[in-house]
SEZA-638041 format. One record per residue (C-alpha): residue in three letters; y, z, x. Coordinates in steps of 0.25 Angstrom, whole numbers, padded with zeros to 4 digits, always signed. Each point is the difference from the previous one (the first is absolute). Layout:
BEGIN
ALAYZX
...
***
This chain:
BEGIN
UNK-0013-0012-0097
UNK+0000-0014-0005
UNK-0009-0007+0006
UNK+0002-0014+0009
UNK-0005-0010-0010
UNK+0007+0007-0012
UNK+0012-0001+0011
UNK+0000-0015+0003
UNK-0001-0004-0014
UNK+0012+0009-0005
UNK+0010-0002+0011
UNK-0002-0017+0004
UNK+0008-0009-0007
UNK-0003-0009-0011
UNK+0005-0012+0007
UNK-0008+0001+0013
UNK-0014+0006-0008
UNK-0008-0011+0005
UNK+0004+0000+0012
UNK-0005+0015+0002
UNK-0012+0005+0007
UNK-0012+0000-0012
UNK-0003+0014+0003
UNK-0007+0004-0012
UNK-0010-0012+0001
UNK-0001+0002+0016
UNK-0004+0015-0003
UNK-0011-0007-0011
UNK-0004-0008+0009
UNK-0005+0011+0011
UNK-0005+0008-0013
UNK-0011-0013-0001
UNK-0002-0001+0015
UNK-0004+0015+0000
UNK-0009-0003-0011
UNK-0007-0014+0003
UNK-0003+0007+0015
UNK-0006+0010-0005
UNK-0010-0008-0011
UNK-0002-0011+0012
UNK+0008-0010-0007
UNK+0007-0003+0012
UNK-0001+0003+0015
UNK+0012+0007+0007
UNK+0003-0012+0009
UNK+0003-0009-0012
UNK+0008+0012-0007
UNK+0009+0000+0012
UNK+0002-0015-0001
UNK+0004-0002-0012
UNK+0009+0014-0001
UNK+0007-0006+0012
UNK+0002-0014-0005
UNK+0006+0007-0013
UNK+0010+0009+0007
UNK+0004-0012+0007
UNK+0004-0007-0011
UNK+0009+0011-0006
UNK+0007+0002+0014
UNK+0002-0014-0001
UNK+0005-0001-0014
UNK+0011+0012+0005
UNK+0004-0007+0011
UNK+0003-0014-0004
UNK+0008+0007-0010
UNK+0006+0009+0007
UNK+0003-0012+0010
UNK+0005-0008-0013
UNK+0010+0012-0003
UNK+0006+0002+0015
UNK+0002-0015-0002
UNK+0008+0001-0012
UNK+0007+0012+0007
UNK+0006-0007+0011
UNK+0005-0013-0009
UNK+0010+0010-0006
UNK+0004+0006+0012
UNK+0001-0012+0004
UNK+0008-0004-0010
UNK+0010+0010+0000
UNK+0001+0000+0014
UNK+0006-0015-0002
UNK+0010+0008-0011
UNK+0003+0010+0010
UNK+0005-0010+0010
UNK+0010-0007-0011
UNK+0005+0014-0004
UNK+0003+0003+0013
UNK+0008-0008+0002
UNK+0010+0002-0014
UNK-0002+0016+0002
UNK-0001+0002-0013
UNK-0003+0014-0002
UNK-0005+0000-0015
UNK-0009-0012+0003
UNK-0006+0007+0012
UNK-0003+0012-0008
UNK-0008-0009-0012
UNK-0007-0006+0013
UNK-0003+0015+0007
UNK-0007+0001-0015
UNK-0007-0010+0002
UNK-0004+0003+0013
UNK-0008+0013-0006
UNK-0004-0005-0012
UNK-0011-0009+0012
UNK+0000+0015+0004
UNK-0007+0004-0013
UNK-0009-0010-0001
UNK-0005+0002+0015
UNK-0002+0014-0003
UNK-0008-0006-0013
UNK-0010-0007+0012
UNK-0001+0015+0009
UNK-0005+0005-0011
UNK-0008-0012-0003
UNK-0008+0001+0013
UNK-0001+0015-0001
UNK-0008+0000-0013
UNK-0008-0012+0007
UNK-0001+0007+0013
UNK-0005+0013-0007
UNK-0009-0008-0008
UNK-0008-0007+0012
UNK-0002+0013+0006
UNK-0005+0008-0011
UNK-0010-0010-0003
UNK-0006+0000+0016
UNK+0000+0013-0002
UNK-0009+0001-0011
UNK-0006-0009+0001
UNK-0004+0007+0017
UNK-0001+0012-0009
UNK-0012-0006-0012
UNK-0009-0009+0011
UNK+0001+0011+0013
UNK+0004-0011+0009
UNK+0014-0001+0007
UNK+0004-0015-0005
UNK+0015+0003+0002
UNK-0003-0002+0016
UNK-0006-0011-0002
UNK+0010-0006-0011
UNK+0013+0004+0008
UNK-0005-0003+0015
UNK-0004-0015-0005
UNK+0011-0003-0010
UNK+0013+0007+0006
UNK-0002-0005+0015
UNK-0005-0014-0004
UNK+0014-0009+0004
UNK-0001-0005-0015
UNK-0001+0012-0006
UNK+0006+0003-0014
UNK-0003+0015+0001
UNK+0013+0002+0011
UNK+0007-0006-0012
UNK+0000+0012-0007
UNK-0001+0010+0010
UNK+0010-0006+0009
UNK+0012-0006-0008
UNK+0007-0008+0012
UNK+0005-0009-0012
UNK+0006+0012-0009
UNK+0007+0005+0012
UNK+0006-0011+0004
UNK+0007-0002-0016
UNK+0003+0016+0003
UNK+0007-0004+0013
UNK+0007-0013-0005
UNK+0004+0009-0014
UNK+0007+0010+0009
UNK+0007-0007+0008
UNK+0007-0008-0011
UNK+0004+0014-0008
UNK+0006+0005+0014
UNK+0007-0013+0003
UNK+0005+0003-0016
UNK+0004+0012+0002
UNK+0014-0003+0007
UNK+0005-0012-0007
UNK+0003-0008+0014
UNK-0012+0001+0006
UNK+0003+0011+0010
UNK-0011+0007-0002
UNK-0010+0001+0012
UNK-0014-0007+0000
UNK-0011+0010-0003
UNK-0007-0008+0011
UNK+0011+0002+0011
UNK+0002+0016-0005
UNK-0014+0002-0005
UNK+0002+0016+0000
UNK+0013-0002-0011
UNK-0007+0003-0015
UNK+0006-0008-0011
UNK+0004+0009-0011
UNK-0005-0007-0011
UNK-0008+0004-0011
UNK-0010-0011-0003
UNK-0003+0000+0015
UNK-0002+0012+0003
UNK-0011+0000-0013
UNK-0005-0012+0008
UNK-0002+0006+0012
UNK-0008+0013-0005
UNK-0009-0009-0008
UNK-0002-0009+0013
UNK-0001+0013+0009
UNK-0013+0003-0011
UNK-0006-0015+0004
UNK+0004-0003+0015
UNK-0001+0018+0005
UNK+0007-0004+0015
UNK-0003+0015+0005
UNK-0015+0000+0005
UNK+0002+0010+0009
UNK+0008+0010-0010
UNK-0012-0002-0009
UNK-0010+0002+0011
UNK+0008+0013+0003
UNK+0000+0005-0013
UNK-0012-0001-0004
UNK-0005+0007+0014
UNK+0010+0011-0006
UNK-0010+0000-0012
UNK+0013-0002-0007
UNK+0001-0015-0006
UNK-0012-0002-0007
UNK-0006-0013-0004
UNK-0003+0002-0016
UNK+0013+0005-0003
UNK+0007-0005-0013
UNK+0012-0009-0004
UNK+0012-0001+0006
UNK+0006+0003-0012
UNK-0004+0014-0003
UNK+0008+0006+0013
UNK+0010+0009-0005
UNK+0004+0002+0013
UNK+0015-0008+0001
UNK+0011+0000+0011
UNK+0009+0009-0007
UNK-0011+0010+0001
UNK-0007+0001+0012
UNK+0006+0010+0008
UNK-0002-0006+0017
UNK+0005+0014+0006
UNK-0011+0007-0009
UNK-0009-0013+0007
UNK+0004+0004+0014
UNK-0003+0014-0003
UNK-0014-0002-0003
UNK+0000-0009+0013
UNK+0004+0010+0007
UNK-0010+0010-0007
UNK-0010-0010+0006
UNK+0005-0001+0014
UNK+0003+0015+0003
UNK-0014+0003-0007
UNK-0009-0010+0011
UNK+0008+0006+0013
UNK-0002+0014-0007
UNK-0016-0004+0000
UNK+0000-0005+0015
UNK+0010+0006+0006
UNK-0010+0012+0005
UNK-0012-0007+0004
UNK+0005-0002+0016
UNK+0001+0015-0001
UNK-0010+0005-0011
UNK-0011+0004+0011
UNK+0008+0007+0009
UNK+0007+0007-0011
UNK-0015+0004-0005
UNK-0001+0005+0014
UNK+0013+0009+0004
UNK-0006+0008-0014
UNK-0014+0001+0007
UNK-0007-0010-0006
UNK-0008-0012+0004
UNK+0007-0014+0003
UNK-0009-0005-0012
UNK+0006+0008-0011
UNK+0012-0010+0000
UNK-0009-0007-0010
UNK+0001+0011-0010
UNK+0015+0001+0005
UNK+0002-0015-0005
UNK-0009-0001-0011
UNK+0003+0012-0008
UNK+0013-0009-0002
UNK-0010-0009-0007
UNK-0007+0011-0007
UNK+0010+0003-0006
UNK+0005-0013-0004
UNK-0013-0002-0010
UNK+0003+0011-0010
UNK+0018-0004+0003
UNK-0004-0016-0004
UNK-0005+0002-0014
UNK+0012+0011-0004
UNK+0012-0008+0005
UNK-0008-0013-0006
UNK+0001+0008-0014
UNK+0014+0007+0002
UNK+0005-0015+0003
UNK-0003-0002-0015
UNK+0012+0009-0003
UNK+0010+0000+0011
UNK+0002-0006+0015
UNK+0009+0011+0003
UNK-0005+0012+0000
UNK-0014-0003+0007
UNK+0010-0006+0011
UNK+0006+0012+0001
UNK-0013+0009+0000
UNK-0004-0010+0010
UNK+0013+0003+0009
UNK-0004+0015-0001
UNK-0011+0000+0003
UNK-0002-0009+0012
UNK+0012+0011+0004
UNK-0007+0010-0001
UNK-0014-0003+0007
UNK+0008-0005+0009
UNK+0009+0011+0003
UNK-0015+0010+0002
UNK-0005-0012+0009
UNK+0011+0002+0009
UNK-0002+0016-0001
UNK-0014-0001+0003
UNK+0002+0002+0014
UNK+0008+0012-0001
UNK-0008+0009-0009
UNK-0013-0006+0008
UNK-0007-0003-0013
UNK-0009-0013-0001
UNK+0000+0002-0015
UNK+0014+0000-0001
UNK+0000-0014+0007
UNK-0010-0005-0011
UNK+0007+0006-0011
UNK+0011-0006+0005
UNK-0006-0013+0000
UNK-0008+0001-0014
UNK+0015+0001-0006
UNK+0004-0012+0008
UNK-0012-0007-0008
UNK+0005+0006-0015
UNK+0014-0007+0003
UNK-0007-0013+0002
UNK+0008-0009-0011
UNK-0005-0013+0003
UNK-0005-0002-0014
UNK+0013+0003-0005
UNK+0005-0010+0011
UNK-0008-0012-0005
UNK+0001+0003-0014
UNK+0016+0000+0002
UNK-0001-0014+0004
UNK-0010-0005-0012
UNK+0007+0006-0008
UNK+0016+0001+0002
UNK+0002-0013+0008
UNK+0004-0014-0006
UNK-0010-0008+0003
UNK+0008-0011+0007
UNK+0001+0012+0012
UNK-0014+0006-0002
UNK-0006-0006+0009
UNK+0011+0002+0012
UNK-0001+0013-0006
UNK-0014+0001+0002
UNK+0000-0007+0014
UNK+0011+0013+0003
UNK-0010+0009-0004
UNK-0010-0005+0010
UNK+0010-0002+0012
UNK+0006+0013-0003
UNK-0016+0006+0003
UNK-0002-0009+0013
UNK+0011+0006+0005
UNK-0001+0015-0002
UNK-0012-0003+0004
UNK+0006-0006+0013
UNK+0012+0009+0001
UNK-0011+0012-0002
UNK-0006+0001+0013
UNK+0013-0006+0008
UNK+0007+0011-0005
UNK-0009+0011+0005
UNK-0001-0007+0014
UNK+0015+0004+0000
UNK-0003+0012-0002
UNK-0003+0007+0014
UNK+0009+0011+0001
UNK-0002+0015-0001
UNK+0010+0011-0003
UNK+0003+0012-0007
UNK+0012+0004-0012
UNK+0000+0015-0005
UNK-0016+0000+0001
UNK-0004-0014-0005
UNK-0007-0009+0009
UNK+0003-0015+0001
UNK-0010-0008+0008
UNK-0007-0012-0001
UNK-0010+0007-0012
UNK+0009+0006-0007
UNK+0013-0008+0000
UNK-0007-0010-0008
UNK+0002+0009-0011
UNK+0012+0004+0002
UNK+0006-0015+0000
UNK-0008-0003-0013
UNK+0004+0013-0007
UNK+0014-0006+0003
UNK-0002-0012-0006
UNK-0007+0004-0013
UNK+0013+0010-0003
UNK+0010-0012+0004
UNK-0008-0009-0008
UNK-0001+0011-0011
UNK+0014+0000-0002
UNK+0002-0015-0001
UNK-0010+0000-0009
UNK+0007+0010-0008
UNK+0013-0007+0000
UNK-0004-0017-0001
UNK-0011+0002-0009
UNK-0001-0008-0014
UNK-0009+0002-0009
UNK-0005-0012-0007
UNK+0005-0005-0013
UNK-0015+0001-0008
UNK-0003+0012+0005
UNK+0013+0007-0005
UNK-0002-0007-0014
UNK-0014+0003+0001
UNK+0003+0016+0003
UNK+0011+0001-0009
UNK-0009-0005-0013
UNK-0011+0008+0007
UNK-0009-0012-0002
UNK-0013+0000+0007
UNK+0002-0009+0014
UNK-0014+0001+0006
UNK+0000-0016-0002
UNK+0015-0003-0003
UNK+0002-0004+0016
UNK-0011-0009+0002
UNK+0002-0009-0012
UNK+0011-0005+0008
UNK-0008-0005+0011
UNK+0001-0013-0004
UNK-0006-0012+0008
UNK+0010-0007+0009
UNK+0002-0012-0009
UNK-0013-0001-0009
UNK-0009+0001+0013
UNK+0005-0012+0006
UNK+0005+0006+0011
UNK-0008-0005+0008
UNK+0000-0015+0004
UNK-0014-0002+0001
UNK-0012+0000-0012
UNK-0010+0009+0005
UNK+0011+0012+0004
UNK+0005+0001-0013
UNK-0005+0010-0012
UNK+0004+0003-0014
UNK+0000+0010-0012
UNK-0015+0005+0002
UNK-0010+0008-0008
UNK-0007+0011+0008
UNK-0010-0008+0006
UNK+0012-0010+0005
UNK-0001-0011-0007
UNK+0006-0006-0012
UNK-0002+0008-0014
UNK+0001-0010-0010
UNK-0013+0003-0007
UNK-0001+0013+0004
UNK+0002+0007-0015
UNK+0000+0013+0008
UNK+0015+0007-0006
UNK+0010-0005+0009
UNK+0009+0013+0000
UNK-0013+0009+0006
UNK-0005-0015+0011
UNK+0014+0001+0005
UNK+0003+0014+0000
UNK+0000+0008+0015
UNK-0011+0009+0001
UNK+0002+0016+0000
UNK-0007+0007+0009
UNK-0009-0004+0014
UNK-0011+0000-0009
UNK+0003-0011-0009
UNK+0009-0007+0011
UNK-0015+0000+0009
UNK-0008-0005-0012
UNK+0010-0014+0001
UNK-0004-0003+0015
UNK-0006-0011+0001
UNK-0011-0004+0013
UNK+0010-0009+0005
UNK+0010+0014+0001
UNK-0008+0010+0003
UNK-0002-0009+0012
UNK+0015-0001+0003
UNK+0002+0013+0001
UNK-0011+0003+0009
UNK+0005-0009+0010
UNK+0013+0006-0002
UNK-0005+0014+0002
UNK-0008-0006+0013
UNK+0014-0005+0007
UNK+0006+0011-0002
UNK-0012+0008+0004
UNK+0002-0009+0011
UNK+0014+0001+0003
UNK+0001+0016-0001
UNK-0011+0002+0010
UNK+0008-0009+0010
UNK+0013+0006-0003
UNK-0004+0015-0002
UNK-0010+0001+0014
UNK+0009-0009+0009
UNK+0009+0010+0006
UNK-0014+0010+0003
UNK-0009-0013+0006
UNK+0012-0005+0006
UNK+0002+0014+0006
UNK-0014+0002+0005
UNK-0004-0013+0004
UNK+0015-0007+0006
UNK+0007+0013+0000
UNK+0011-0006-0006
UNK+0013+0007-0004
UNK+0007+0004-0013
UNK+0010-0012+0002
UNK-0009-0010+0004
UNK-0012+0003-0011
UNK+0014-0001-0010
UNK+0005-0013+0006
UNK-0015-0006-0003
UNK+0000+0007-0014
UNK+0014-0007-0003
UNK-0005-0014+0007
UNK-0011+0000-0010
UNK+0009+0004-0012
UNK+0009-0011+0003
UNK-0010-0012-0001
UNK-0001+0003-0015
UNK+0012-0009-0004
UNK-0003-0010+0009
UNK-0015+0000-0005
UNK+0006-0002-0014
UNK+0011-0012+0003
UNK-0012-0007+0005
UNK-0011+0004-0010
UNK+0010-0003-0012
UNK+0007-0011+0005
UNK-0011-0010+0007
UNK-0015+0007+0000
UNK-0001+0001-0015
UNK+0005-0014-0003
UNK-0010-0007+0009
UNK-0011+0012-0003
UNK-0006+0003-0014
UNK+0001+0017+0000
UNK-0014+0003-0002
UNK+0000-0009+0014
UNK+0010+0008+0008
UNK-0008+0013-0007
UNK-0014-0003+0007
UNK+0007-0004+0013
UNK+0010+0012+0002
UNK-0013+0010-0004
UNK-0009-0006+0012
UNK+0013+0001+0008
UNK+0001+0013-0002
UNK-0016+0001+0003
UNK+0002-0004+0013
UNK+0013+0008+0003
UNK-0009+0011-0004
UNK-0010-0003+0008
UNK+0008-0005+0014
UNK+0006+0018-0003
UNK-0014+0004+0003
UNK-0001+0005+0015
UNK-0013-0007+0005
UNK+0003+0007+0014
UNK+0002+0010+0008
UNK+0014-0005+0003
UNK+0009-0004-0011
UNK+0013-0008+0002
UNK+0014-0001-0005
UNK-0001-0015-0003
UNK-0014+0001-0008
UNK+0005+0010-0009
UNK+0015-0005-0002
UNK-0006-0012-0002
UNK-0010+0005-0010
UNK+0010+0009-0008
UNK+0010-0014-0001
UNK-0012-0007-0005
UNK-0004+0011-0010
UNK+0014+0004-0004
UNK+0006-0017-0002
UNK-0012-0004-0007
UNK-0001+0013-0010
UNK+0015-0002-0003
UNK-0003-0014-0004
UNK-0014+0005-0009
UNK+0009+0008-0007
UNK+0011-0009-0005
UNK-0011-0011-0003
UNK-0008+0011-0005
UNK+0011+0004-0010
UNK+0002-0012-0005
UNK-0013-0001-0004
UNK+0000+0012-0006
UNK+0011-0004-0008
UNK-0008-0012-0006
UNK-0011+0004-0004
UNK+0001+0014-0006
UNK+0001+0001-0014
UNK+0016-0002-0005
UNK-0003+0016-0008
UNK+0003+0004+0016
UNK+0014-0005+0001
UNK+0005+0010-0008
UNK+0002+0014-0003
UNK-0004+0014+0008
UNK-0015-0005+0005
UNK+0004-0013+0005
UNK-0005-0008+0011
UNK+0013+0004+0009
UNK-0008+0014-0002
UNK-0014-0003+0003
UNK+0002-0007+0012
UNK+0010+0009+0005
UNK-0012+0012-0003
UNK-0010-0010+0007
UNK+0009+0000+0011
UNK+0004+0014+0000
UNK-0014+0005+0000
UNK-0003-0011+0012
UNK+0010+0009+0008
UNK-0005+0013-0004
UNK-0015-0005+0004
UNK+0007-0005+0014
UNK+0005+0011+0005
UNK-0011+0008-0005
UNK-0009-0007+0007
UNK+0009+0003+0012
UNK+0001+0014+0000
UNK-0016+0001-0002
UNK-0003-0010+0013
UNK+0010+0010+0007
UNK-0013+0010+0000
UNK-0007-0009+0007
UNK+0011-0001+0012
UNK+0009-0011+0004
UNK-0008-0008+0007
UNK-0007-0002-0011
UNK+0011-0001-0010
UNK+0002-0017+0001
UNK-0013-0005-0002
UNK-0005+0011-0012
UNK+0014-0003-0007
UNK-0002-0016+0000
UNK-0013+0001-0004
UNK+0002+0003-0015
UNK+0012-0010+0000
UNK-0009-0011+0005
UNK-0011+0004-0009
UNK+0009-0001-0011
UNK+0006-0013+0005
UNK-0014-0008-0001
UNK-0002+0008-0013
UNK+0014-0006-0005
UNK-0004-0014+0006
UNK-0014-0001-0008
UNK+0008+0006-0013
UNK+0008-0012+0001
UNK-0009-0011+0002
UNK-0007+0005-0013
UNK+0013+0000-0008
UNK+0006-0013+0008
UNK-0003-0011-0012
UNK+0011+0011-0010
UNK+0011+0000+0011
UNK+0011-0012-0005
***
């Protein structure tokens, strides 16, 4: 992989080299701070000075180019817009043809500026980074918060190009009022949905969409999906195109996802009085629901490797499966037979294709629909985690055909073993496999790393319109490699096995994904044990403990329209992390019962204050996962998709676990000996981050 400075000097023009970012000086310079520091040439205070008074400069000298360019821009625009009025007016068809030319020649030369400011953009970065990265002190907070909010700044220049899209929007609306020769055309300002079918626009528009990203909350949504990274590569090197991205092969992998989360919570109104109609204690729902999630850890790392070769066939393994353990699930009752029920459910957890789901999405969709792809995939999880528990509520009836019972416990079987073979015989009939993976097994090429080389950055990591949430090409470590003289073919490759995946965590990630496997420690002990504390403390019924269980799935979209669209843009992440941990501290903590008498509004209450606040730690948590592990994650079978998904697996596991155990101490003592380990691991969480606060940008 080349790396950035080698990059800038190849790709800017001639013309306009001055007028660059001197980034090979700048990276000189920082290599001299380091070492004048250290011999006590200089004090870090002057250092900081004198770094910021250089940086300035060079945004300066790109602006009042950049400035100088739009000008020149907008005369020509100008200019022809004075020919297009004269021409008007004679309707001279070949004469409005040279002048629609003319029109896009501007086009080019904008797009000439985009990239411009890219390069630029990328440059300025990169340097903060490393230079965070040589000293050990976050300067890039201090460099964006003064310089991007000052009302003279220089820095919005570049990251927002007010200026660029106003010659983007003046451009367009003379082509389109071009296009039909009297001026028929509609204003893109009065119809802003029409799209002008223009070539040189529509270049226009993809590069602006890499500079001015308009879709916060789609990023905030994919990235909670662990499926947008940050460090991912140039736009260019997506091989994914409209004429090959198949959407009914999308929906399908949606639909995998929805079926899959109300197949997971559609049992846990029921689970403990299922437990007890086979003789077993109310407790044992935790194994019931868990040994779904057992399951799942060994199912994760398979259907991550078998998605190197196909999408297909794992979906379809997947179908039978989950038909399968769901067809004993419903049987249990029948035969009377608590390890049937299990069984059933361990096969529930070896159809779990979520993997395959995600990596369908990195790898096979364009990335101009990733990310409402990847927002898809999260909604499609809310709400079957919704519909899960709703559904059972529906459930309260109880007969008999030819020997089968149908009742609250086991109809949820029934219905999902109707589901899975519906949905196994759509899958049979829409499904396309990808174009790269039928070249690839057609030339029997290995393609253990074929599918993640395409999932390229959306557009040069500026898809984000602010400096400090924005990330390049990294080295393992993830920072900029251009004096690493490691081989770039084995710095860049994924890694091969958990062992070696393990070896690239870093502090910062290790303590990500302890707070992930804390929420979800968190969450599960709330979910799984609320229909048995409910029961025993409010003696609540099947249908109201799977309204609550719906109420609380619902707030997840909410919770994430209003994290992606406003919290995060007035909040740094790192921010919103330690806040949404103490939150859930305290949910945790209100859950305790302190009394004899424990009421329905202190622990409804509690669990909306656990559950809210853990659904926001996650996305936030995600996203910060995403940025600082090493960019050898993003790729291939052991990637980071993977290990959280195994950190959260195994959180689940623990959870209900812990359940079952506390269940041998009796129900009155089940809350408060459950909430202990998630409170303890909570604080342990909170301390973990504190230490690692200064790495989180």
């Amino acid at each position: 992989m080349v790396n950035f400075g080698k990059r800038l000097m190849a790709d800017q023009l001639e013309e306009w080299k001055e007028y660059y970012i001197n980034y090979k000086m700048m990276k000189k310079k920082v290599k001299q701070y380091v070492q004048q520091t250290q011999n006590g040439g200089r004090n870090r205070e002057q250092v900081l000075k004198e770094f910021s008074r250089m940086l300035d400069d060079q945004i300066e000298k790109i602006v009042l180019f950049l400035l100088q360019q739009q000008g020149h821009l907008a005369s020509r625009i100008e200019k022809l817009g004075e020919e297009r009025a004269l021409l008007m007016e004679q309707a001279d068809a070949s004469q409005i043809s040279e002048l629609r030319e003319a029109y896009r020649e501007v086009g080019i030369d904008l797009m000439k500026l985009l990239r411009f400011v890219d390069m630029n953009a990328t440059g300025i970065r990169k340097i903060l980074k490393k230079f965070d990265k040589r000293f050990g002190y976050k300067f890039t907070d201090y460099y964006v918060s003064t310089r991007a909010n000052h009302p003279c700044s220089q820095l919005q220049q570049i990251f927002k190009q007010v200026g660029i899209v106003a010659v983007v929007g003046a451009l367009s609306r003379n082509l389109a009022f071009l296009q039909d020769h009297q001026g028929n055309f509609p204003s893109i300002y009065d119809h802003p949905s029409i799209t002008l079918k223009d070539p040189i626009i529509e270049q226009i528009n993809h590069s602006v969409q890499k500079l001015t990203h308009a879709t916060n909350l789609l990023q905030f949504i994919g990235q909670h999906a662990l499926i947008i990274p940050e460090d991912m590569h140039s736009g260019s090197e997506d091989l994914v195109d409209d004429q090959s991205y198949h959407f009914m092969s999308l929906l399908l992998n949606l639909a995998n996802t929805f079926l899959y989360m109300v197949n997971t919570y559609i049992i846990v109104p029921t689970a403990d009085d299922y437990s007890v109609s086979l003789g077993a204690a109310a407790t044992v729902c935790g194994v019931i629901i868990g040994s779904m999630a057992v399951a799942q850890v060994f199912s994760s790392v398979y259907f991550s490797a078998w998605s190197n070769k196909s999408y297909f066939r794992p979906l379809v393994f997947s179908s039978i499966m989950l038909f399968l353990g769901n067809l004993l699930y419903a049987l249990a009752y029948d035969v009377n037979s608590l390890t049937v029920l299990i069984v059933g459910r361990l096969l529930c957890g070896l159809g779990s294709a979520r993997a395959v789901n995600r990596r369908y999405i990195s790898d096979c969709v364009p990335l101009k629909t990733r990310l409402q792809a990847s927002a898809g995939f999260v909604s499609a999880s809310a709400l079957g985690m919704a519909c899960g528990p709703a559904l059972a509520g529906l459930l309260q009836t109880n007969f008999k055909i030819y020997g089968f019972t149908f009742d609250q416990n086991t109809l949820p079987g029934w219905i999902m073993c109707l589901a899975w073979i519906t949905y196994l015989f759509w899958l049979w009939i829409s499904f396309k496999e990808p174009d790269h993976i039928v070249r690839e097994n057609s030339v029997n090429t290995p393609s253990s790393d074929s599918g993640h080389r395409r999932n390229s950055n959306l557009e040069d990591g500026l898809a984000q319109p602010f400096l400090i949430d924005a990330k390049e090409s990294l080295d393992e470590n993830g920072e900029d490699n251009d004096e690493n003289e490691e081989d770039p073919e084995d710095s860049h490759k994924p890694a091969t096995s958990l062992t070696a995946a393990y070896r690239l965590l870093t502090p910062s990630v290790k303590v990500q994904l302890l707070i992930y496997f804390m929420l979800k420690f968190a969450m599960e002990i709330l979910l799984s044990e609320s229909s048995v504390v409910t029961t025993f403390y409010f003696n609540w019924s099947t249908s109201t403990v799977a309204m609550f269980l719906a109420v609380l799935g619902l707030t997840v979209l909410p919770v994430n329209v209003i994290v992606g669209s406003y919290v995060t843009n007035l909040f740094q992440d790192r921010q919103i992390l330690v806040a949404s941990e103490i939150m859930v501290l305290i949910g945790i903590a209100m859950s305790f019962r302190f009394t004899s008498h424990y009421s329905v509004p202190q622990y409804v209450s509690s669990a909306l204050i656990t559950f809210v606040f853990a659904e926001v730690l996650e996305g936030v948590n995600l996203s910060l996962l995403s940025r600082v592990m090493s960019s050898r994650l993003s790729r291939g079978t052991y990637n980071g998709g993977l290990l959280s998904t195994e950190a959260g697996t195994l959180a689940r596991v623990a959870a209900d676990m812990t359940i079952t155990a506390a269940g041998y101490l009796g129900q009155n003592s089940l809350l408060n000996v459950t909430l202990l380990p998630s409170f303890v691991i909570c604080v342990a969480s909170i301390v973990a981050t504190f230490c690692t606060y200064n790495s989180l940008y």
